[in-house]
Structures are given as C-alpha cells and as structure tokens.
C-alpha positions in Angstrom: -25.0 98.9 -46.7 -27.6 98.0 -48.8 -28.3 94.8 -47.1 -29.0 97.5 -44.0 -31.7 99.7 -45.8 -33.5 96.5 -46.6 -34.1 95.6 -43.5 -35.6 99.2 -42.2 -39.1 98.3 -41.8 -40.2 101.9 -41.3 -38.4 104.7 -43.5 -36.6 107.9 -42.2 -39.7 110.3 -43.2 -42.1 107.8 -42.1 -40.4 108.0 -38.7 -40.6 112.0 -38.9 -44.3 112.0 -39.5 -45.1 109.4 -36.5 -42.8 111.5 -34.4 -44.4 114.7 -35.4 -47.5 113.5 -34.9 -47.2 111.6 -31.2 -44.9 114.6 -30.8 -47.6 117.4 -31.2 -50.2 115.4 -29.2 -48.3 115.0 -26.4 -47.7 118.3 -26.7 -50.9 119.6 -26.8 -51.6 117.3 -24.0 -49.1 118.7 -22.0 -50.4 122.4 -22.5 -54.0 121.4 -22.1 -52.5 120.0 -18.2 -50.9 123.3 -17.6 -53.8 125.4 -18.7 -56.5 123.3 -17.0 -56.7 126.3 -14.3 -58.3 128.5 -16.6 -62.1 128.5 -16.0 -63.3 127.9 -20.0 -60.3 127.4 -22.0 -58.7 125.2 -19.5 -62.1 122.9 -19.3 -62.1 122.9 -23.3 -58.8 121.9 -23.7 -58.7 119.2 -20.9 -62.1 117.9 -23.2 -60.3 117.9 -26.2 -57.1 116.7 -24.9 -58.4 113.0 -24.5 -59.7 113.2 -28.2 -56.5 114.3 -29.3 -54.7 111.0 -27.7 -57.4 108.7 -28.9 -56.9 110.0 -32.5 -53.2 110.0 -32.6 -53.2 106.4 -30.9 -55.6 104.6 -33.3 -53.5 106.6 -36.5 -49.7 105.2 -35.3 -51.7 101.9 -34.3 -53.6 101.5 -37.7 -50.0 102.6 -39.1 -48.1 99.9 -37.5 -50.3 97.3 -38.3 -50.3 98.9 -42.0 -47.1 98.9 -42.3 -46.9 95.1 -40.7 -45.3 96.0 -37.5 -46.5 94.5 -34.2 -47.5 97.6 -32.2 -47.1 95.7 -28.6 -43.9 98.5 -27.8 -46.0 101.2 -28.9 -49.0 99.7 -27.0 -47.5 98.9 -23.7 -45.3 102.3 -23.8 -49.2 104.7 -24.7 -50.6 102.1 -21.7 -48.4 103.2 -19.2 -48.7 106.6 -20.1 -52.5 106.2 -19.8 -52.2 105.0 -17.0 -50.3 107.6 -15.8 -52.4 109.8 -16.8 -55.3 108.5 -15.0 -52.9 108.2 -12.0 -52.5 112.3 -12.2 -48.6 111.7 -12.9 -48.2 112.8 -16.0 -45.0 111.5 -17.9 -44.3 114.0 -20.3 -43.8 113.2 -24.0 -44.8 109.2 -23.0 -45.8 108.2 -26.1 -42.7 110.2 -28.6 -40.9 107.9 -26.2 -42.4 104.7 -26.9 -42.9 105.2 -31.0 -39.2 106.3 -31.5 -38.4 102.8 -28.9 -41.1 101.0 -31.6 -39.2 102.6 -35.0 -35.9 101.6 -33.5 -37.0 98.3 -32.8 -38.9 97.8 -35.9 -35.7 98.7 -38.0 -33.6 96.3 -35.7 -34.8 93.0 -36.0 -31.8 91.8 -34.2 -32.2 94.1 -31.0 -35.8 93.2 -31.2 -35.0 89.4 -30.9 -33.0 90.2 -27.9 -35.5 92.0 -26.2 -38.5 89.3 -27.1 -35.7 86.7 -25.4 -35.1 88.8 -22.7 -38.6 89.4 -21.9 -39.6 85.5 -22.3 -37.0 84.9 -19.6 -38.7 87.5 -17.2 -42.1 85.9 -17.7 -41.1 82.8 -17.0 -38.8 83.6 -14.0 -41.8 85.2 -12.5 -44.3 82.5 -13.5 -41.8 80.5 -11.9 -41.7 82.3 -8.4 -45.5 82.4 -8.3 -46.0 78.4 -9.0 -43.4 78.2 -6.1 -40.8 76.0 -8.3 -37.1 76.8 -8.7 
C-alpha cells in the first residue's frame, strides 16, 4: 500500500483543484456558447470565453511540467477540443476529460507504459502503410 502512494505522481487534492479548475472553465465555456444569442452579454462572454481557456490551459500546463509530468495527454485531449471548437462542434467538458485521463495516467506508470506501446505500434503501422511496406 505504501509502495502504491509512492508512486502517485499527482496527489488526491491536487487532482481536485486541476478538476475544479478545467471543470469551471469548461463550464463557463459552455454557458458563454449558450448565451452567445444575447446581443451584449452574449458578445462579452463569447470574448472572454477564449481568455478563460487560454488561462486555465497555460495553469494545468505550467502545473504538469511543475510537477514533472509530460503534459502530451492533456495537450492532445485541449487540441482536439480546440479544434472542435473552431470546428463549431463543441465537445462539452473536453478538457475535465483529458486532465482526469492525464492524472490517471500520471499515477499509473504501468497503464501509461501500455499506452506509450500501444501508441508506438500505431505509428509505426501507419508509417508502414504510407511507405507502402508490409
């Protein structure tokens, strides 16, 4: 057991403050999207919205690379809510996702070697099917 708490990379209120805080932007994201309509509020919010995600972004990233975690999950999973975003499909609660995927990866170092394997085989596969080899 204690061999397990050793290993946790990122502790349980550390979690609930990076959850809050992805949490509560893309909640205010989401609400800013829903009251876009409104002719001033709706223009303010949608201004502010993007601050809002730039700020909590950079603070979990600065975070992670404080805390000596590589943020790739959390990078790739606020990418492909960006781009989302840009898309105008909006996947609510993207980036809550992607930091709870990064804190449960980050205090799994095994799971985490499974998935860099997993991932290496993709890549190649694919860089395989492209250079036309078997």
């Amino acid at each position: 057991m204690e061999e397990e708490q050793e290993q946790k990379k990122i502790s349980l209120p550390e979690a609930i403050i990076m959850i809050m805080i992805t949490g509560l932007a893309d909640l205010f994201e989401l609400v800013a999207t829903f009251v876009e309509a409104v002719p001033v509020v709706g223009q303010i919010l949608l201004f502010m919205k993007w601050f809002v995600a730039i700020f909590s972004w950079l603070a979990i990233q600065f975070w992670l690379i404080m805390k000596g975690i590589r943020g790739m999950w959390f990078l790739s999973g606020s990418l492909l809510d960006a781009v989302a975003n840009f898309l105008a499909f909006d996947i609510p609660f993207g980036k809550t996702v992607s930091i709870i995927l990064t804190i449960y990866l980050a205090n799994h170092p095994k799971v985490t070697k499974v998935a860099q394997v997993a991932t290496g085989k993709i890549t190649s596969a694919v860089k395989t099917e492209v250079a036309g080899g078997k």
